[in-house]
C-alpha positions as CSV (number, residue, x, y, z in Angstrom):
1,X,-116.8,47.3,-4.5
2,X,-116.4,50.1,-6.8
3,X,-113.4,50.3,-9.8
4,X,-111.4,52.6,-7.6
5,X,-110.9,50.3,-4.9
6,X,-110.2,47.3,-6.9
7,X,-107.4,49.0,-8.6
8,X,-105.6,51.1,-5.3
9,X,-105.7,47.3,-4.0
10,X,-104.5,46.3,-7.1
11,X,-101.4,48.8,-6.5
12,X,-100.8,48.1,-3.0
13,X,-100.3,44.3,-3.9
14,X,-98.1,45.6,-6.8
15,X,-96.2,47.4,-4.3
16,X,-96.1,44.4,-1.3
17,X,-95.1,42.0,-4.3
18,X,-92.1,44.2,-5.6
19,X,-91.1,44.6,-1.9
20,X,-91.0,41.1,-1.0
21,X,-89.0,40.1,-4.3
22,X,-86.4,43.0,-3.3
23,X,-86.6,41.6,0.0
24,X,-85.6,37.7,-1.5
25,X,-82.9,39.2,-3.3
26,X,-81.4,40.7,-0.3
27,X,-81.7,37.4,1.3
28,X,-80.1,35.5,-1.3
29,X,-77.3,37.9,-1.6
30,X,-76.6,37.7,2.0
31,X,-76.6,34.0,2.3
32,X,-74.0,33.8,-0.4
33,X,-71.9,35.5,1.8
34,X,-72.5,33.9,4.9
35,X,-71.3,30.6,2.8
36,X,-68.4,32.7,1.4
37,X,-67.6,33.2,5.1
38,X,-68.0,30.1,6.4
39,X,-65.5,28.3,3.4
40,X,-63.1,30.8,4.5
41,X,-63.0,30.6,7.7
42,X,-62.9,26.4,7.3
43,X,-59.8,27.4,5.4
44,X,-58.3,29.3,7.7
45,X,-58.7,26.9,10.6
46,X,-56.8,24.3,7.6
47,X,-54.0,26.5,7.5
48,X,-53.9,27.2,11.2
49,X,-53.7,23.5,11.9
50,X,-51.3,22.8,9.5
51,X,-48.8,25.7,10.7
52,X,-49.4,24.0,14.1
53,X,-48.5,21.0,13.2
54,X,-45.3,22.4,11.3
55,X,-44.5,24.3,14.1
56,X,-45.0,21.3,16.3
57,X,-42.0,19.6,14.4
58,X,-39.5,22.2,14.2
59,X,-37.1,22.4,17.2
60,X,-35.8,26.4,18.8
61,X,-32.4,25.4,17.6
62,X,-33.4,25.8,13.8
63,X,-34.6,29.8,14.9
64,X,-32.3,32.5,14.2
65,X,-31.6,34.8,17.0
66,X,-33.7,38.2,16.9
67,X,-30.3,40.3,16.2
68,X,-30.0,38.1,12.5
């Protein structure tokens, strides 16, 4: 193999390599959020279960009428 082959291999990997690292941090990025979503929407099902449960105890004679 001749010099000029060696280094436009030696580029391409250069190339692949930087690639695949912006690749990882797109990866990483996106599976922070995915845990960002998931802790928020485990929060929101906390909340909706407690409301329930509020809800469940309160009687229809504690509700004002709409025209209040």
């Amino acid at each position: 193999m001749n010099d000029e082959k060696i280094i436009n291999l030696e580029i391409k990997f250069a190339h692949q390599d930087n690639f695949l690292n912006q690749l990882n941090d797109i990866v990483i990025t996106q599976q922070k959020s995915i845990e960002r979503l998931e802790k928020e929407i485990l929060d929101l099902k906390g909340n909706m279960n407690v409301r329930n449960t509020v809800d469940a105890n309160r009687s229809l004679s504690d509700d004002k009428p709409p025209h209040y």
